[in-house]
N, C-alpha and C positions, 0 to 999 in steps of 0.2 A: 504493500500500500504506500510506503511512504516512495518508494522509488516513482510509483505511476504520479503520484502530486507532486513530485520533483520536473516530471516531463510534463505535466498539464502547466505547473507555472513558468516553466522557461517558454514554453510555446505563446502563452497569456501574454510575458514580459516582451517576446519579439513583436506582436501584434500590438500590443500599447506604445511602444516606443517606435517610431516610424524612424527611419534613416538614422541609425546608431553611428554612435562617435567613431567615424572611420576617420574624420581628420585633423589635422592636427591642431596641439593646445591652442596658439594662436588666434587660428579661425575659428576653432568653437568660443575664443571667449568673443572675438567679433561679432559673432551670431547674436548670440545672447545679448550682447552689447545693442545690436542694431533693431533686437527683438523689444525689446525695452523703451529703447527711444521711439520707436514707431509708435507703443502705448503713449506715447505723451507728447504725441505729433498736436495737439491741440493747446497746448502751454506755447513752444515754438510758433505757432501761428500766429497765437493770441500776443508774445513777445514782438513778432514782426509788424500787425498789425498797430501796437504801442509807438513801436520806430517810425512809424510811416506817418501819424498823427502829429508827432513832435513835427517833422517836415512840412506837414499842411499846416500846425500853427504859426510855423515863420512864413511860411507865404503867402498868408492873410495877413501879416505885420508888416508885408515888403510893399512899397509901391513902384518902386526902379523898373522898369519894365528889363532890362540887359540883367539883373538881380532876378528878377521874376523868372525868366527863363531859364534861369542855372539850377533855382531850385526844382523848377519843373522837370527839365532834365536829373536830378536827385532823384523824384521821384517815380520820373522812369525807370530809372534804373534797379529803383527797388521792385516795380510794380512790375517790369519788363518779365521776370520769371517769377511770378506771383499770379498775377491778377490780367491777364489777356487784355478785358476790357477796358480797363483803368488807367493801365500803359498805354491804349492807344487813345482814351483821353485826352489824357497829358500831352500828349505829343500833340494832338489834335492843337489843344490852346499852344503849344512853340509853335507852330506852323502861325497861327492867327499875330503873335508876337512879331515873329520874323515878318511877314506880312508889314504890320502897322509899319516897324521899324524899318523897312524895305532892307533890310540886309540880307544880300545873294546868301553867304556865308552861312547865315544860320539858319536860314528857308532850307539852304541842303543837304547842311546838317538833322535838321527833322526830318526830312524827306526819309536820307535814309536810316537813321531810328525806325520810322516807319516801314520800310521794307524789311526792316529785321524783325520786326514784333508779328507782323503778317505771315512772314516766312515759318516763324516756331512757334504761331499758331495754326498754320495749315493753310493759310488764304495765298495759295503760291501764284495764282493768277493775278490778285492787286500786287503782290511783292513785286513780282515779274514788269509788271507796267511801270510801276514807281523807280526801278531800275531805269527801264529804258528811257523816262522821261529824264533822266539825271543828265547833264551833259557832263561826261567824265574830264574832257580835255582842260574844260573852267576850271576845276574843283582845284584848291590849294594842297597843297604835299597830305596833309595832316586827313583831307577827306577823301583824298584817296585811298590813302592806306585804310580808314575805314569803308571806303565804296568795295574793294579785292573784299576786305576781311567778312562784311558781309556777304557780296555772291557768292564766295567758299562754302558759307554756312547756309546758305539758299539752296544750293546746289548737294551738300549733303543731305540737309533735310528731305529734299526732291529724291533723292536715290531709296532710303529709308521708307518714304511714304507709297511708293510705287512697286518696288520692289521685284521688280520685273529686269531680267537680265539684258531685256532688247533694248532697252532703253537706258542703261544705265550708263552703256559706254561713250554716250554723249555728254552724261555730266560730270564724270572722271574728266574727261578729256576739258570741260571747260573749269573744274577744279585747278587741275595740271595749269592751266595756262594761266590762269588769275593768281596763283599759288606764286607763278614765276614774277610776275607783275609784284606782287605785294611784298617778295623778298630783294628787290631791284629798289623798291621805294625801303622800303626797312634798314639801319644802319648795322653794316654785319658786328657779330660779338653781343647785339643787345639781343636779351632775353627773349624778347617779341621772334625777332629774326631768327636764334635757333629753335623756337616752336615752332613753326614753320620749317623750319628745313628737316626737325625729327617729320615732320608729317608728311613731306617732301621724299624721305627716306623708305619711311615706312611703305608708301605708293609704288615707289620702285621693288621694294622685299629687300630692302637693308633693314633688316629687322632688325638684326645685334647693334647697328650705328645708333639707329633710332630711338633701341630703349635707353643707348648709355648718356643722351643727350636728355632723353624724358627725367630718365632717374637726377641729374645733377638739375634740370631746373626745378624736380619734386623737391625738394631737400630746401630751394632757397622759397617756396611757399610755405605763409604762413598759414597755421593748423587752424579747422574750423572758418578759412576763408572762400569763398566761391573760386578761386586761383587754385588752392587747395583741392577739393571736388574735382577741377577739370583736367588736372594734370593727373592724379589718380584713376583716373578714369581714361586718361591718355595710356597710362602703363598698362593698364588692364587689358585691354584692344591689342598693345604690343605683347607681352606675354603671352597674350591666348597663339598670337602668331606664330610663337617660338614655341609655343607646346608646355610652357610652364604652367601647369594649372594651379601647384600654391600659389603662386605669385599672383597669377589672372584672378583666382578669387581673394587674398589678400585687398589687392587694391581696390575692385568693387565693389569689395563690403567698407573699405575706407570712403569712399565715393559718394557711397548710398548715406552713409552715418551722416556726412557731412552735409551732405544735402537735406536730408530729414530735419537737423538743427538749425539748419540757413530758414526751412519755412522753403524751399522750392521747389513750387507745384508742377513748374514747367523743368524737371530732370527727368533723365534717360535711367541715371545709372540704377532706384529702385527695380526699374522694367526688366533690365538688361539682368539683373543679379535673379528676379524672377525666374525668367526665361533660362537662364545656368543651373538653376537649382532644378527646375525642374526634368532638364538634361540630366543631371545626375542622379534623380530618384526621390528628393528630397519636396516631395509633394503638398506637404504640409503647407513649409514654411513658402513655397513658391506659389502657393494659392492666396496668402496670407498676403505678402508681398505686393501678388497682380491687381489682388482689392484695392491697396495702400496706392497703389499706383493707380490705377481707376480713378480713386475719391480723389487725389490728387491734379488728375487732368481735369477732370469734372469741374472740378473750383478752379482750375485758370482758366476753361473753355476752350480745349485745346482739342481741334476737329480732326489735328495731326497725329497727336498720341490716340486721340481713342480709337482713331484709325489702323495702329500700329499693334494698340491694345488686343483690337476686334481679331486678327489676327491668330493669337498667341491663346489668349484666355479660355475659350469652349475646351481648346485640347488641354491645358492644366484643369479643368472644370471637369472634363469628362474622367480623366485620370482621377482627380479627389474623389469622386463620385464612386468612380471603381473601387479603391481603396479600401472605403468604409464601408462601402458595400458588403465587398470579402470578408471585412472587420467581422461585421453581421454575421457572418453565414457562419465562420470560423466559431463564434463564441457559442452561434446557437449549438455548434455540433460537439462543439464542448461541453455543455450545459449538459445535454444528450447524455454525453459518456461518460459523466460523474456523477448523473444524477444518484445512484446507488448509494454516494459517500455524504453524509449530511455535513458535515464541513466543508468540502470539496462542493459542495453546489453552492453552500451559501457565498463562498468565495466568487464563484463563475458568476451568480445573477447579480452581484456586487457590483462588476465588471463589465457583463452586459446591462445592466442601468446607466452606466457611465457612458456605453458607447451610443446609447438612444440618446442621450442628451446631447451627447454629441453631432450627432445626426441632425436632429430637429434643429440644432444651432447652427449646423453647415447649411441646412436645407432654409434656414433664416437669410442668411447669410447672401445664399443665393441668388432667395428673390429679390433682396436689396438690390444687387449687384444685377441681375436681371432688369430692374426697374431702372435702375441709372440708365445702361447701355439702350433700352427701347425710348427714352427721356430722349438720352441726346440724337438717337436714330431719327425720332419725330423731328428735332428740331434741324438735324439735317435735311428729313425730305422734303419739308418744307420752304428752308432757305433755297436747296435747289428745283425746285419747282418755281416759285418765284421767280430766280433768277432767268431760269429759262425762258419763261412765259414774254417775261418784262426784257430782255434782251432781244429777242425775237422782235416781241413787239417794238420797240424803238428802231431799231436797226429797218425793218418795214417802215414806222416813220420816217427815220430818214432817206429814205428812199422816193417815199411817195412827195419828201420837202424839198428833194435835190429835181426831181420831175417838175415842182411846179415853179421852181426857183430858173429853171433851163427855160419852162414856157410862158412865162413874164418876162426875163430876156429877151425870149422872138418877139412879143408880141411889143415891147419896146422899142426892139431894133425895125419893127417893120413903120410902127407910127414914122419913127424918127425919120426911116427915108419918106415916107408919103409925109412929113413937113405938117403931120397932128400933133401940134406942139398944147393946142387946147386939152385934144382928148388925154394927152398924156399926163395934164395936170390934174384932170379931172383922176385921172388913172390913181397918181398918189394921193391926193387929197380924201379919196374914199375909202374906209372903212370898214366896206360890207365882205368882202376879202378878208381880211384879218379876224374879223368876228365869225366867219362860215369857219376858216381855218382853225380857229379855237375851239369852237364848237364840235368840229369833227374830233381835233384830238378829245376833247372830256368828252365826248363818246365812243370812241377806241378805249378809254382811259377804263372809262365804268366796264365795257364789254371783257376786256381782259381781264379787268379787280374779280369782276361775278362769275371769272371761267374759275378763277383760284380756291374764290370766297364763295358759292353759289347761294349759300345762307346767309351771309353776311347780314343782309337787312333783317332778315326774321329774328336773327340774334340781337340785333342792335335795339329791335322794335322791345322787343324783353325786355331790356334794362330801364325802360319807357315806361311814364304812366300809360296806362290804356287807351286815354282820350286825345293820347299827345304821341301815338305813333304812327308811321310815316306809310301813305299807299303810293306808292310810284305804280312807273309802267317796270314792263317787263326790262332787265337787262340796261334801266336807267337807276341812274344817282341824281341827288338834287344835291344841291353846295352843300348844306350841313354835312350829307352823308358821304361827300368827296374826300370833305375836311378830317371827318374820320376813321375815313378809307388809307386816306395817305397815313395817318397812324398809326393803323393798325400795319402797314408795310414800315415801319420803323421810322418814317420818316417825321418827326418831333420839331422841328426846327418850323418854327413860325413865321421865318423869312422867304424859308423853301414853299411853304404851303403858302406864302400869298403872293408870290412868285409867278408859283405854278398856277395857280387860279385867278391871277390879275386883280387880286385885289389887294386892300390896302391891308397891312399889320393889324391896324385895329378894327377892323371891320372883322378879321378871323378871329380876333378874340370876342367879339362881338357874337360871331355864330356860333363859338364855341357856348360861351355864356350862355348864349339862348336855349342850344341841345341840355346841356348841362341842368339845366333849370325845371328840364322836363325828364328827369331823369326819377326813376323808380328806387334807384341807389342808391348808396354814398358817395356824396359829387367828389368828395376827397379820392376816391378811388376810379372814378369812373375811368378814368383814360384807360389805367389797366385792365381796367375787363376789357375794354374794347378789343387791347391788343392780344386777349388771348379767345376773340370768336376765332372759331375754323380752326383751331387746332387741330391736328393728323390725329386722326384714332387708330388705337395700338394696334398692330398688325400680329 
């Protein structure tokens, strides 16, 4: 007897303890270490979020506008691997700075800020434009070197997000060539200039050049800094190349630590250390990890990782799932075969209690994590549904504007020789042209909104007293309902909307006011419901 509960508990001990300490001291206390710090990834936040206040207090105290923008850029920089949204805020008011101020210098300076927040949050098409509108030749030494260092980072993102081998060798190759560019502009011997050439090295398969240059600038970064993180995280990528896998997982989990403490949402190295562990068997903690990384992208809004994410996660999903699965089936046939020994059972259903709870808390877990990834799926098909409709349809705008822009031309150039110098005033002086042509567009305008929204008004009628909701015709909008039509497509800006509707700023506030006033709600909230009629339903 004693010998059979000697082999029922080693087999119990193998089954509880998922991936035993096969490596070394080191790395298990990193583990443990990184295990820890992930629990209290909400202290970190909430410290970041503290730092970033202290910044907007001084920038309600500053009125310097060349001061304004410094701090703004501060808090890009924080908010840049943080908060997606927020960074491109920020940058948003530098752009309107540089504007006022008309300095070329720091217009393209924001600019490109702006293509880098775009780029690592996935919007690689605006990156891509904001590039090209750059004129590189202008820029001074200092933006260039940031114009290269950005499309490097555009350009690997692009390879990561795609992931497709036919296409990659175009963006190595324009890596390669900007790489060459940005080491030409870089002064050799400085720091900058050999990260760059280890990464230069590494591209070619000088592996062994490349880590011994990574390791000496590792050593002169300070601990717990973002410098810190990214060089570790550079060694890591070189060691897996060289096949040293202490070392690769050493530095990932330095990587991953360092990032968890910085507060940043927008890092690789959690993912990356995921996706390794899970290569190696260690399912648990790589499921654990993929979440952290999830909830992570989630909160900066990052369309690039959860893309990367979507990938990666079902196959650790399905493996945890197997796992506990076996767990299960294991204990019940345990249970089974000691039922005989009344000690020996009470131990087993001990056991099996433990692994039902644990179950039910993965299977919690899940539909969390479930519910995130179909969240942000909605608000993908969304945005690109939009984008499509409303592309489409402009690009037909102008088309049909460039058509009638050709045949007011002829019909110009023909007065002008038959010497209708009358009719031609009459031609400009009138009106009824400009008013059909508007009229057509906000009737293009509404027929597109109600191909997207097809409910839109029945929804909006809701929020409505009953005596104060709105019957149009078919496939029509009237102002009020334009006004928050363009809302509900994100468009906020009360310049834009009386722009686009030819009216004056306060007359939109005026129509607002009036909707508002007939509202069923709470007017404090009202815009928000607006923007969230026509929501995609879960698939």
């Amino acid at each position: 007897m004693k010998r059979l509960l000697f082999i029922i508990l080693s087999i119990l001990g193998s089954c509880t303890f998922s991936f035993s300490g096969s490596r070394g001291t080191e790395i298990d206390s990193l583990l443990r270490m990184l295990d820890k710090t992930i629990e209290k990834r909400a202290i970190y936040t909430s410290e970041k979020e503290q730092k970033i206040e202290g910044i907007k207090r001084l920038l309600k105290r500053e009125h310097s506008p060349e001061k304004r923008f410094q701090l703004n850029n501060t808090l890009i920089a924080e908010y840049q691997s943080f908060i997606c949204d927020s960074a491109l805020g920020y940058i948003d008011r530098n752009i309107q700075l540089a504007n006022s101020l008309n300095n070329r210098e720091l217009m393209d300076e924001s600019k490109l800020r702006l293509a880098f927040v775009l780029s690592i949050s996935g919007l690689f098409t605006q990156a891509s434009e904001i590039f090209d509108s750059i004129e590189y030749g202008s820029l001074p030494h200092h933006l260039k070197v940031f114009y290269c260092w950005g499309y490097i980072r555009y350009n690997e993102n692009l390879i990561k997000y795609t992931d497709h081998p036919k296409y990659e060798t175009v963006h190595i190759q324009e890596i390669a060539r900007c790489r060459d560019t940005l080491m030409r502009l870089l002064g050799e011997g400085t720091d900058t200039y050999l990260k760059e050439k280890s990464f230069k090295l590494k591209a070619e398969g000088a592996f062994e050049a490349s880590a011994e240059i990574q390791t000496e600038l590792f050593k002169k970064e300070q601990v717990d800094s973002h410098g810190y993180a990214m060089a570790a995280m550079g060694l890591s990528m070189i060691h897996k190349e060289l096949g040293n896998q202490s070392l690769q997982e050493k530095y990932l989990l330095l990587a991953a630590l360092t990032d968890v403490r910085l507060a940043v949402k927008e890092n690789e190295s959690l993912l990356t250390l995921a996706i390794y562990l899970y290569e190696q068997g260690d399912v648990n903690r790589a499921y654990n990890y993929i979440q952290a990384a999830l909830d992570d992208a989630n909160f900066y809004n990052s369309r690039f990782r959860n893309a990367v994410i979507a990938r990666t996660q079902p196959k650790i999903e399905a493996l945890y799932l197997t796992k506990i699965e076996q767990q299960r089936r294991n204990l019940r046939s345990y249970a089974l075969a000691i039922s005989v020994f009344l000690v020996v059972l009470v131990i087993t259903l001990y056991f099996l209690y433990k692994q039902i709870k644990t179950v039910s808390r993965a299977r919690r877990n899940l539909n969390t994590m479930n519910g995130q990834l179909i969240s942000a799926n909605q608000r993908l098909d969304e945005a690109n549904l939009i984008r499509e409709r409303y592309i489409g349809y402009y690009i037909n705008q102008c088309a049909v504007y460039l058509d009638k822009l050709d045949e007011f031309r002829k019909t110009v150039n023909r007065k002008i020789k038959a010497g209708q110098l009358d009719e031609l005033q009459k031609l400009s002086v009138s009106t009824a042209t400009l008013e059909k042509d508007a009229q057509e567009l906000y009737t293009d305008f509404d027929s597109t909104f109600l191909e997207v929204y097809p409910n839109f008004v029945e929804e909006f009628n809701a929020l409505l007293r009953e005596d104060e909701r709105y019957v149009l015709k078919k496939d029509h909008l009237n102002t009020e309902l334009r006004i928050f039509a363009l809302i509900r497509l994100g468009i906020t800006d009360v310049n834009q909307i009386a722009t686009f509707l030819r009216y004056s700023i306060q007359t939109i506030y005026n129509y607002k006011s009036k909707v508002k006033g007939k509202a069923a709600v709470d007017i404090d909230h009202f815009e928000e419901k607006v923007k969230k009629i026509g929501i995609f339903p879960v698939r």
